[in-house]
C-alpha positions as a Markdown table, in Angstrom:
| # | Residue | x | y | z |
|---|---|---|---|---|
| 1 | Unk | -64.0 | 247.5 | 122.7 |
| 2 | Unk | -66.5 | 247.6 | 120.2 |
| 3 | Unk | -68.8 | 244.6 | 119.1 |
| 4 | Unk | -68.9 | 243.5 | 115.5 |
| 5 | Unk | -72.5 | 244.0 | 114.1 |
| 6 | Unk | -71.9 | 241.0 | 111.9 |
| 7 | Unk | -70.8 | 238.8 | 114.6 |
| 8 | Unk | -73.6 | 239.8 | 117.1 |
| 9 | Unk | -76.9 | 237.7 | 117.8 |
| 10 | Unk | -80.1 | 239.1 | 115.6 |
| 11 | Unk | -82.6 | 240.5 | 117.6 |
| 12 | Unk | -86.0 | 239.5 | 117.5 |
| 13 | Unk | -87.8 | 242.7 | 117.2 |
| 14 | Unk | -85.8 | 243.8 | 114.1 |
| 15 | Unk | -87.8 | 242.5 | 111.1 |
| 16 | Unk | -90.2 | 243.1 | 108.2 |
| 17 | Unk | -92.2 | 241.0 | 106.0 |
| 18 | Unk | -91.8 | 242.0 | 101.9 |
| 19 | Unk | -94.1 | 239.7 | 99.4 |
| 20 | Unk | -92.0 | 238.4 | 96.1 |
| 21 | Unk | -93.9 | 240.4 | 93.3 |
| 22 | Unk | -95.5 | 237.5 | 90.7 |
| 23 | Unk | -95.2 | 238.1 | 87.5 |
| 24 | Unk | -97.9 | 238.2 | 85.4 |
| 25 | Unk | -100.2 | 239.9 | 87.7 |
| 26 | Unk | -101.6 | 242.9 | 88.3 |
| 27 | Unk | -99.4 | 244.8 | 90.6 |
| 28 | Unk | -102.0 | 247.2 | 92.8 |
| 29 | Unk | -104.3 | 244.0 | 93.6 |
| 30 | Unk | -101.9 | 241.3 | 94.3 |
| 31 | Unk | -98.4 | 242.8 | 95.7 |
| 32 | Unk | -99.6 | 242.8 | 99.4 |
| 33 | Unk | -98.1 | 245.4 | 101.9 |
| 34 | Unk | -96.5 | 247.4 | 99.3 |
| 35 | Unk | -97.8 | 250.8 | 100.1 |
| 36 | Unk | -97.4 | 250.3 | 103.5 |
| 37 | Unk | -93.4 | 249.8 | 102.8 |
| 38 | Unk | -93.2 | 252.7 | 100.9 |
| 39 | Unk | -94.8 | 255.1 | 103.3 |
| 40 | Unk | -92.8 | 253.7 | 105.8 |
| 41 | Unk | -89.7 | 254.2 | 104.1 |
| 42 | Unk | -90.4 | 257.7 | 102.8 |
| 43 | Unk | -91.9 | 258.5 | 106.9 |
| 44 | Unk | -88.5 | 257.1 | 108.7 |
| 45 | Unk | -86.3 | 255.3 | 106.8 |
| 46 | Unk | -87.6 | 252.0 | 108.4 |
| 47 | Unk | -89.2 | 249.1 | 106.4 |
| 48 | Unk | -92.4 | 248.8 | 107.3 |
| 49 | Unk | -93.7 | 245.6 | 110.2 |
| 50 | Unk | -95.5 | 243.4 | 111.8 |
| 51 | Unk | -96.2 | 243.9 | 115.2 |
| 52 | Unk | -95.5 | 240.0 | 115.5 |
| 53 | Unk | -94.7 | 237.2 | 113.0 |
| 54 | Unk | -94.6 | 233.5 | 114.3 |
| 55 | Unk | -92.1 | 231.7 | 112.3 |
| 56 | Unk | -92.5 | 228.0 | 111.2 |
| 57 | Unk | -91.3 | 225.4 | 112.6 |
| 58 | Unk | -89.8 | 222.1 | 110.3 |
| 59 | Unk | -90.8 | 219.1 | 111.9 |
| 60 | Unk | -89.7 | 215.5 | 110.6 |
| 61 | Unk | -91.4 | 212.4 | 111.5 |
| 62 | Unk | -89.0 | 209.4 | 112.1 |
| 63 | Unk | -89.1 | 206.1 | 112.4 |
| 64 | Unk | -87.0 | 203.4 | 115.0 |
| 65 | Unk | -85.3 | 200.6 | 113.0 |
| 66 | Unk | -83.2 | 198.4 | 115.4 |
| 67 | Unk | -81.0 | 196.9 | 112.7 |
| 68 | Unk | -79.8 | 193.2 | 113.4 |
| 69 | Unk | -77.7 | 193.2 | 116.3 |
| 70 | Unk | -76.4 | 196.3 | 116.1 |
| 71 | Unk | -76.9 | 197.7 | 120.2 |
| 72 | Unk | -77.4 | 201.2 | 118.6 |
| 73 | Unk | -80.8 | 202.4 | 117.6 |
| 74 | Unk | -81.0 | 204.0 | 114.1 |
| 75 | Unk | -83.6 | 206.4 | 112.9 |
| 76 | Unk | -84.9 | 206.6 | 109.2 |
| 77 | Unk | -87.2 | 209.8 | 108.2 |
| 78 | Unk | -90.3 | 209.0 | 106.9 |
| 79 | Unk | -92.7 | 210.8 | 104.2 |
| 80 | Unk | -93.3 | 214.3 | 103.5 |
| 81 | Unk | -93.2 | 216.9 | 106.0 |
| 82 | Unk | -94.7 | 220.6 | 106.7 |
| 83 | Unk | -93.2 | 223.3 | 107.9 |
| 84 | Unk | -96.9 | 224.6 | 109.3 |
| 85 | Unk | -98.3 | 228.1 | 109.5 |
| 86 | Unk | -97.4 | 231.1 | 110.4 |
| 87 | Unk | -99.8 | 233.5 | 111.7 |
| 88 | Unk | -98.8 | 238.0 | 111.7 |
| 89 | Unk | -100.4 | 240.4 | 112.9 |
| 90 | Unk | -100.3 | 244.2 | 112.4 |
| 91 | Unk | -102.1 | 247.5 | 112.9 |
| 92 | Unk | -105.3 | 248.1 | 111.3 |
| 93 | Unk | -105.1 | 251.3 | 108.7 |
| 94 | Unk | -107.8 | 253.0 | 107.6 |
| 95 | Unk | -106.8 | 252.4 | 103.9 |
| 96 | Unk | -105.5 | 248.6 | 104.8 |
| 97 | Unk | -107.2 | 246.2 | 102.9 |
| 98 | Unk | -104.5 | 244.0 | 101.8 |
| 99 | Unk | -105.1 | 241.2 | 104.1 |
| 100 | Unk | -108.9 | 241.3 | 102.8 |
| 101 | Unk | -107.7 | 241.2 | 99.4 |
| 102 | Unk | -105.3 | 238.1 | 99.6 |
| 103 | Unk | -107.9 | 235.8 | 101.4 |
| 104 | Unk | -111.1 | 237.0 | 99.4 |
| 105 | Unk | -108.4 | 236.1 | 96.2 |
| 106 | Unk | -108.2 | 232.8 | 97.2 |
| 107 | Unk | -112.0 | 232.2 | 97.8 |
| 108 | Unk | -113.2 | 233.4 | 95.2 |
| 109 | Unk | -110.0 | 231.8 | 93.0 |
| 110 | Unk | -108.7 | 234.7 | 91.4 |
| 111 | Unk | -105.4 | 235.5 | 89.9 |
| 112 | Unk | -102.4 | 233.8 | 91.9 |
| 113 | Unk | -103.5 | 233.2 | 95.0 |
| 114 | Unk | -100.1 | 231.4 | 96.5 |
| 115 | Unk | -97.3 | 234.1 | 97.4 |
| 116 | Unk | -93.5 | 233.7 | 98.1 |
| 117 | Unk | -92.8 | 235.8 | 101.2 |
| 118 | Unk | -89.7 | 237.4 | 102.8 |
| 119 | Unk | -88.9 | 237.6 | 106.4 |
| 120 | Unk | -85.6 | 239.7 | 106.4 |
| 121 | Unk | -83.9 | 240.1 | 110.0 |
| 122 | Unk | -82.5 | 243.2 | 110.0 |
| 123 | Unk | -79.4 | 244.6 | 111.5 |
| 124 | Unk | -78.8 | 247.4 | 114.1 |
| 125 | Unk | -79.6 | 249.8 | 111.6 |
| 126 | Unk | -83.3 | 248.3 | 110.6 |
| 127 | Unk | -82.4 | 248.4 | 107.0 |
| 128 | Unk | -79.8 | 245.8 | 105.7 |
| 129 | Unk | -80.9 | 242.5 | 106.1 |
| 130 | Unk | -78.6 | 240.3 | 107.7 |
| 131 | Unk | -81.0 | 237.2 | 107.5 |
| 132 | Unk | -83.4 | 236.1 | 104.8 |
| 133 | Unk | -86.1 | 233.5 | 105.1 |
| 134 | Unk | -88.2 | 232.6 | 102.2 |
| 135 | Unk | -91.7 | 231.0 | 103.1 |
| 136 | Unk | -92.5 | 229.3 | 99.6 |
| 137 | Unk | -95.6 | 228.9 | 98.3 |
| 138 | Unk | -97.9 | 230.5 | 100.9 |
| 139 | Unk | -102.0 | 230.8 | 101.1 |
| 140 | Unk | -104.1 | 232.6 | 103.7 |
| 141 | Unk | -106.4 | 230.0 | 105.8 |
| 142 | Unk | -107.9 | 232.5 | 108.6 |
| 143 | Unk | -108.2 | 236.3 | 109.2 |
| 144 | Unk | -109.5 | 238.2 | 112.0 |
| 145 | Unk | -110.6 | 241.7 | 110.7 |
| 146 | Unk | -109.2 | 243.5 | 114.0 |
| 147 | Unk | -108.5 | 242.7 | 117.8 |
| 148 | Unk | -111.9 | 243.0 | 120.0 |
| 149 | Unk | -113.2 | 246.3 | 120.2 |
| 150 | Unk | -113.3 | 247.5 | 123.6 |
| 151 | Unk | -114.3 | 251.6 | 124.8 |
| 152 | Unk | -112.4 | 251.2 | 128.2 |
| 153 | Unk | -109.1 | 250.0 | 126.3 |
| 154 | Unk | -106.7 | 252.4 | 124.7 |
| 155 | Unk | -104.5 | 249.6 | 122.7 |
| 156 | Unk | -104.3 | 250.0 | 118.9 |
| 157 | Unk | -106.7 | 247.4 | 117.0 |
| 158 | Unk | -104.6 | 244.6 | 115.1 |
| 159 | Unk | -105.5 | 242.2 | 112.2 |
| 160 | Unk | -104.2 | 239.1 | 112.1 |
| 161 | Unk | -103.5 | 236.6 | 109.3 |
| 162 | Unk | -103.3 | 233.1 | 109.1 |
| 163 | Unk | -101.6 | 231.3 | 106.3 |
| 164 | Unk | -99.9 | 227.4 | 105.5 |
| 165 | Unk | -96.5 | 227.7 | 104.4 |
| 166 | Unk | -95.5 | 224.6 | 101.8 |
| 167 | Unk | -91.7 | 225.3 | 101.8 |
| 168 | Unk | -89.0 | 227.5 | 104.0 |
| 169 | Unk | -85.6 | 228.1 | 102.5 |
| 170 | Unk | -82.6 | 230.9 | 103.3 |
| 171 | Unk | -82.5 | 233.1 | 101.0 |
| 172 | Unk | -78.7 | 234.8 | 103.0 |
C-alpha cells in the first residue's frame, strides 16, 4: 500500500536555505544566495543547498521553587533566552561571493546588515516545502573562506558561515 507523503517523516537531507528580500535595499548586493537558486532551478528543477545547515537549538533556563509544603517541585523560567547560532556550509563558486559580502556588510556597517532566513524542508519531490523555519533577525559572526587546501585530496572546497540567530519561529 502506498505511504502518504504528507504523513511521512521529513528527511534531513531535503532542504534549502532562501534569504527574505529587505526592502529598501539594493537587491544585487544584499539578497544573498539568489543567483545560486536561480541557476539551480533553471539547471534541475531543485532549489539550490547547503551541503549542511545546523539548526538552533531553544534553550530555557529555569529555576527550582519548592513552594510551601507542596512535596512537588515546581519550575519557573527565568530571563531571556537564545536560540544560538547556526553555522552552513556550501561549495565554493568561482563567482560566489555572497558569504563575503554579508560579513564585510556588517563590518564595515553598511545597508541592513540583519537578515530574516528561511529553512524550508522539502518533500519527496525537493520543491514544495512541507516545513518552514524562520531564523529572525540573523548576523554573520565568523567565516572561513574555504575548507583546507590539500593536493593529495580530491573533496570539493566548502565555505562556511557563522551567524547568531535572535529569534526562530514556523512559518508552516
Amino acid at each position: 500500500m502506498a505511504r502518504s507523503e504528507i504523513t511521512d517523516p521529513l528527511m534531513s537531507h531535503n532542504f534549502a536555505l532562501i534569504d527574505e528580500p529587505v526592502f529598501g535595499t539594493t537587491p544585487g548586493y544584499i539578497t544573498a544566495w539568489t543567483a545560486k537558486a536561480a541557476r539551480s532551478v533553471l539547471l534541475n528543477n531543485n532549489l539550490v543547498s547547503f551541503q549542511s545547515i545546523s539548526m538552533p537549538s531553544v534553550e530555557l533556563q529555569t529555576k527550582e521553587i519548592q513552594e510551601g509544603n507542596w512535596p512537588m517541585t515546581h519550575y519557573v523560567a527565568l530571563g531571556p533566552t537564545s536560540p544560538g547560532q547556526v553555522t552552513v556550509s556550501h561549495a565554493v563558486f568561482p563567482e560566489g561571493i555572497d558569504m563575503f559580502l554579508w560579513i564585510r556588510q556588517c563590518i564595515f556597517g553598511i545597508g541592513a546588515p540583519r537578515r530574516n532566513l528561511l529553512v524550508l524542508q522539502l518533500g519527496i519531490d525537493k520543491l514544495i516545502p512541507r516545513r518552514v523555519i524562520r531564523l529572525e533577525k540573523c548576523i554573520p559572526i565568523s567565516w572561513k573562506v574555504s575548507s583546507d587546501l590539500d593536493a593529495l585530496a580530491p573533496s570539493v572546497a566548502l565555505e562556511e558561515l557563522t551567524f547568531q540567530v535572535e529569534d526562530v519561529d514556523f512559518v508552516i
